[in-house]
C-alpha positions as CSV (number, residue, x, y, z in Angstrom):
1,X,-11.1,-28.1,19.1
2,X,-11.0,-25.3,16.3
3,X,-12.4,-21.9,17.8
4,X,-15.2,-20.0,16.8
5,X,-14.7,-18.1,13.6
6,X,-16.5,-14.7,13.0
7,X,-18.6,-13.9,9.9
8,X,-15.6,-11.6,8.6
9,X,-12.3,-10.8,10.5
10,X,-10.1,-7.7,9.2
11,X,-6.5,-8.0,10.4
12,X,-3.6,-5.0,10.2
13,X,-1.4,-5.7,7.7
14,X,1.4,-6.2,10.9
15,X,-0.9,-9.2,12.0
16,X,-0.6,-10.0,7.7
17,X,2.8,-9.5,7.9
18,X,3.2,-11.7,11.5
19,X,1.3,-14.9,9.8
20,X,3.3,-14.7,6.4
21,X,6.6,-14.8,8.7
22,X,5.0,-17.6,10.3
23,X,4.3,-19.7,7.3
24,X,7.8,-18.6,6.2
25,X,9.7,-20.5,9.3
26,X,7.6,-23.5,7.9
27,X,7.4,-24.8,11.8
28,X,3.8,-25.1,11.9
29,X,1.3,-26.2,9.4
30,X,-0.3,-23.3,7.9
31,X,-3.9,-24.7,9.5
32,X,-2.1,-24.4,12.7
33,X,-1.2,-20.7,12.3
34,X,-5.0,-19.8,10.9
35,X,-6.1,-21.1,14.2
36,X,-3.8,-18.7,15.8
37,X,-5.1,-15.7,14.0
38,X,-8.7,-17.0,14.2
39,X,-9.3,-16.8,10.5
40,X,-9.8,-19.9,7.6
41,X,-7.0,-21.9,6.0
42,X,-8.0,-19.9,2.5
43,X,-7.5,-16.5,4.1
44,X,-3.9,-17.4,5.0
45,X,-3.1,-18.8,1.8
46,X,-4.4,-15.9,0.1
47,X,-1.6,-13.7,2.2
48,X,1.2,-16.4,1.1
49,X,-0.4,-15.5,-2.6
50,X,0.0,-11.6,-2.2
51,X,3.0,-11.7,0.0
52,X,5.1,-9.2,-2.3
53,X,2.3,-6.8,-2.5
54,X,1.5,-6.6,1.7
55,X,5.1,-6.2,2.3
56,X,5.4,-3.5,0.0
57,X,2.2,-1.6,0.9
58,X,3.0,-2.0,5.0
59,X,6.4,-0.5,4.0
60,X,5.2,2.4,2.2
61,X,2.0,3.4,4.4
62,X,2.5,1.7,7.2
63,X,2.0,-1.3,9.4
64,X,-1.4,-0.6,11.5
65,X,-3.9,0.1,8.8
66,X,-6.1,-2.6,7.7
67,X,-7.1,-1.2,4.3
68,X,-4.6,-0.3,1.4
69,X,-7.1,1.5,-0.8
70,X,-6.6,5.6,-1.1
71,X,-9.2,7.7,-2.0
72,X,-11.0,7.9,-5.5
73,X,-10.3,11.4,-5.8
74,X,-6.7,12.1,-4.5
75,X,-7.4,16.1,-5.5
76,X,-10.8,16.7,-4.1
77,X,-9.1,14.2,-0.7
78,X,-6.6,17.8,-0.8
79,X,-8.1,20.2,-1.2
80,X,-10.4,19.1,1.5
81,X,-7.5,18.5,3.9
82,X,-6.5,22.2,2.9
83,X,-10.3,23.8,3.6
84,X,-10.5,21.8,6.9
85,X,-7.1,22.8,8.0
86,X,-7.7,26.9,7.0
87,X,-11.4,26.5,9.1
C-alpha cells in the first residue's frame, strides 16, 4: 500500500543527493524509491532532470540546506551581517 503523502514535502539536498544515487544504481524502479522518500514519482524525476545543478550547489554550499536561493540583496545581506556583528 503507498503511504500517505503530505501537501508539500521539502527535502535537504543530501536526501536529493541520496534518491539521485539511488536512481543511478538503477536497482529499484524509480516509483519504488519515491515511496522511500515519501514524495511523487514527478518530484523524483524532476531531481534526475536537475541532477548536474543539485550536485553542484550541495558541493558549493553545502549538503543540509533545503533552499539554494541567496539573498536579493547580497550588499545590504553584509552590511547587515557587519552591523549585527559590531552590536
Amino acid at each position: 500500500m503507498r503511504p500517505v503523502l503530505a501537501t508539500r514535502k521539502s527535502l535537504t539536498l543530501s536526501e536529493k543527493i541520496a534518491g539521485i544515487n539511488e536512481a543511478e544504481k538503477g536497482v529499484k524502479k524509480n516509483s519504488e524509491i519515491a515511496e522511500d522518500f515519501v514524495i511523487l514519482p514527478n518530484t523524483l524525476s524532476d531531481f534526475l532532470i536537475n541532477t548536474d545543478k543539485i550536485l553542484n550547489t550541495g558541493n558549493s554550499i553545502g549538503n543540509d540546506r533545503k533552499t539554494t536561493r541567496g539573498p536579493e540583496n547580497p550588499k545590504v545581506d553584509e552590511c547587515v551581517l557587519k552591523w549585527f556583528k559590531q552590536v
